[in-house]
C-alpha positions as CSV (number, residue, x, y, z in Angstrom):
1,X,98.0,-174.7,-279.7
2,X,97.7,-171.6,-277.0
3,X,94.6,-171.4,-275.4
4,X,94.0,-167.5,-276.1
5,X,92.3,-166.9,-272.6
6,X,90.0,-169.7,-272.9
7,X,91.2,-170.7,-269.3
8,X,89.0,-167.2,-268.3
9,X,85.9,-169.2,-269.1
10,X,85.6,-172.3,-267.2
11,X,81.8,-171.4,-266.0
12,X,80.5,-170.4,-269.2
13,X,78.6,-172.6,-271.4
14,X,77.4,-171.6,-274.6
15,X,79.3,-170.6,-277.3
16,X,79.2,-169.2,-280.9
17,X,82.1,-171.0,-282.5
18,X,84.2,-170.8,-286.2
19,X,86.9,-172.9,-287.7
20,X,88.0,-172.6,-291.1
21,X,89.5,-175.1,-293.3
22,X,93.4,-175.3,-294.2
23,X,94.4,-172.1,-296.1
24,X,90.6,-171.5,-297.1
25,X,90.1,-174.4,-299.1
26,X,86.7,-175.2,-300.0
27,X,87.0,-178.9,-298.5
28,X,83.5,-179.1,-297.7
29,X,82.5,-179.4,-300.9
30,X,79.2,-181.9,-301.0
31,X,76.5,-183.9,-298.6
32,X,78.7,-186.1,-297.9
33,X,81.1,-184.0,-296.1
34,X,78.7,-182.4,-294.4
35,X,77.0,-185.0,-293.1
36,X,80.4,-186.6,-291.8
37,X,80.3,-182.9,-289.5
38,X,76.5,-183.4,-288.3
39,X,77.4,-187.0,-287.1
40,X,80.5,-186.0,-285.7
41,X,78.4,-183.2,-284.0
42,X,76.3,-186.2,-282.9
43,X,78.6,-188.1,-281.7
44,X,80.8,-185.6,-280.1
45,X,77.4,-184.0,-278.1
46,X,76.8,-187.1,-276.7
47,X,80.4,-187.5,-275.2
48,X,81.0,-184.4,-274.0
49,X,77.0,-183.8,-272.6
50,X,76.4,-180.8,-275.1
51,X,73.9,-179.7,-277.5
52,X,74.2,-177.5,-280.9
53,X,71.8,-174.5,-280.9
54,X,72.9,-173.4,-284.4
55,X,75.1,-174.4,-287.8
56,X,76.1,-173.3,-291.0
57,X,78.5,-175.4,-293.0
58,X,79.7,-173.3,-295.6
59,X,82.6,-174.9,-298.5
60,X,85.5,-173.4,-296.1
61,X,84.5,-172.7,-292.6
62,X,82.1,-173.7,-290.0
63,X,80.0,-171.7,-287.6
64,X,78.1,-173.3,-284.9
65,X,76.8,-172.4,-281.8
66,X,76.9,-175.1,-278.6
67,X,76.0,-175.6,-275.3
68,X,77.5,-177.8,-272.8
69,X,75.0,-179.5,-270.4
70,X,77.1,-179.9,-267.5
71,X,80.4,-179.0,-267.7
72,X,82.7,-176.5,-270.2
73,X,84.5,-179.0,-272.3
74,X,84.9,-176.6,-275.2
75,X,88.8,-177.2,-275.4
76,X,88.4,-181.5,-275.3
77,X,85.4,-180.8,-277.7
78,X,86.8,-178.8,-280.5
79,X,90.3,-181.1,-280.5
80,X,88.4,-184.4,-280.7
81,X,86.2,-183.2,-283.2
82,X,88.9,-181.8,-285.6
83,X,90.5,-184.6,-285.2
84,X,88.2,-187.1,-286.6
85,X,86.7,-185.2,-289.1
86,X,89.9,-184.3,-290.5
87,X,90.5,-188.0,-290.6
88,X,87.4,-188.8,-292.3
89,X,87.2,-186.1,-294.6
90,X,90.3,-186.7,-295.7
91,X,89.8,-190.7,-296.3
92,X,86.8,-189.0,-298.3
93,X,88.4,-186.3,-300.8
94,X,91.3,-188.7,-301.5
95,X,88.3,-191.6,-302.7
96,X,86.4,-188.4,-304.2
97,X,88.8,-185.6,-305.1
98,X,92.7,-186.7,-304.8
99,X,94.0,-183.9,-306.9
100,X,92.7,-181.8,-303.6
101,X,95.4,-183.6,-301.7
102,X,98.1,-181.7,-303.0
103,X,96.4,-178.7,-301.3
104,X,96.4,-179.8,-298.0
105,X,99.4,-181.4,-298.3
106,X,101.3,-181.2,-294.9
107,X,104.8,-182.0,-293.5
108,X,105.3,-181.8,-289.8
109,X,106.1,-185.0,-287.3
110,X,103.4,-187.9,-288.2
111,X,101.0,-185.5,-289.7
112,X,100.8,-185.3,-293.8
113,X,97.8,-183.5,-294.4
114,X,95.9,-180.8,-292.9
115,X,91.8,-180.1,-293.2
116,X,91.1,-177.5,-290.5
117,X,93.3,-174.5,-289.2
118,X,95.3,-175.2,-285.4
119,X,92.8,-172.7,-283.6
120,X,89.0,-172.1,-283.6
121,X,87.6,-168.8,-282.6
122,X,84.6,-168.7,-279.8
123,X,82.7,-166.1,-278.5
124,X,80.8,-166.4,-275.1
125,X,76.9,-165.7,-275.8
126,X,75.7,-164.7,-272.8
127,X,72.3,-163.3,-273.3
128,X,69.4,-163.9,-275.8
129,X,69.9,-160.6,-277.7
130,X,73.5,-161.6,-278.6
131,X,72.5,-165.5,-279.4
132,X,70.0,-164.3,-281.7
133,X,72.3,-161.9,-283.5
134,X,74.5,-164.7,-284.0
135,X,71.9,-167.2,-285.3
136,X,71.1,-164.4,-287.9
137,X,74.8,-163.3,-289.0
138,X,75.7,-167.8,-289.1
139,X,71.9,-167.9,-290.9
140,X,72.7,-165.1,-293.5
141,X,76.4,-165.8,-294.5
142,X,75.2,-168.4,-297.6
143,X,73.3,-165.3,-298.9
144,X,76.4,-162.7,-298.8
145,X,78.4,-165.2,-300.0
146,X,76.0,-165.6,-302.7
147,X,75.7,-169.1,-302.8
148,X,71.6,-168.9,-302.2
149,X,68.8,-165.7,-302.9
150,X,67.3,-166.3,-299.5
151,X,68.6,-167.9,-296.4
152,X,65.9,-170.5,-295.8
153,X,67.1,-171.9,-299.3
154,X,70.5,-173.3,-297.6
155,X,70.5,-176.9,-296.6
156,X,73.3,-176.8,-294.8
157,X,72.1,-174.7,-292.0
158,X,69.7,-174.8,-289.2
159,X,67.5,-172.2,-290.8
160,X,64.9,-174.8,-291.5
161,X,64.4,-176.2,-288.2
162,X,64.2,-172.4,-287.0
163,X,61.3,-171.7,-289.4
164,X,59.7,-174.4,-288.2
165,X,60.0,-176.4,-291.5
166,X,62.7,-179.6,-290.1
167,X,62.7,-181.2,-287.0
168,X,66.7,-181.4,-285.5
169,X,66.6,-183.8,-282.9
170,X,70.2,-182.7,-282.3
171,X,69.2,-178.9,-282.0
172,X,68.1,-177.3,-279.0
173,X,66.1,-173.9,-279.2
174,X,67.7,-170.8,-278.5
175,X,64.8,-169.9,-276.4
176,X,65.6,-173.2,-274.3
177,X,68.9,-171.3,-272.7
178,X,68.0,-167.3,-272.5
């Protein structure tokens, strides 16, 4: 996997982040999935001193926005973490959905299936006008996708604990950094 210029960024620290699931698939597809993500998140922050600012887990793609603590580890963070969740998610749609197997069926050296694309996209968010825009466009895709009326209705987003209504110990204000 190229690095796409991510070498430029050594310094930086927070970043708005996407991957997408294998050919668009909508692997995500219940609590259970999602809450293999927010552990991994949990576990992964903890390794890798970072904290998540935002989420969204939609049924094919993730946006999140992170910060590391110390050190830029974005490269080490995003490999580790697509590699065990696509472990575990997969152990979990072959108990829960095995006729999903066939779509992310996947040939190449030891590897047979595939959850989540090879690359991830980040942006840099490097003031508080562009981190909020973020949190809003992450916040808002459930409603243009039309999977809720009104963006607080999402549960699988940090909307709550923005509005005040759910406590994230993992989630560190916006505010916090800009």
């Amino acid at each position: 996997m190229g690095l796409r210029n991510r070498t430029l960024l050594t310094e930086e620290r927070c970043f708005f982040v996407t991957t997408t699931c294998w050919h668009h698939q909508p692997l995500l597809f219940d609590n259970n999935c999602y809450k293999i993500l927010f552990d991994s998140f949990a576990f992964y922050n903890q390794k890798y001193h970072a904290r998540l600012v935002a989420y969204v887990f939609m049924t094919n793609y993730i946006h999140f926005i992170i910060v590391f603590l110390e050190k830029n580890h974005l490269i080490e963070y995003m490999r580790d973490f697509k590699k065990f969740t696509s472990l575990k998610l997969r152990e979990y749609i072959q108990l829960t959905r095995p006729h999903f197997l066939d779509d992310i069926a996947y040939a190449y050296r030891t590897q047979h299936f595939k959850i989540w694309t090879d690359r991830f996209d980040d942006v840099y968010l490097y003031s508080r006008d562009v981190c909020e825009t973020k949190i809003d466009y992450m916040h808002t895709n459930p409603v243009r996708a039309g999977m809720v009326n009104c963006a607080a209705d999402y549960r699988y987003s940090s909307m709550a604990f923005y509005n005040g209504l759910r406590p994230q110990s993992q989630l560190l204000h916006y505010r916090e950094l800009f």
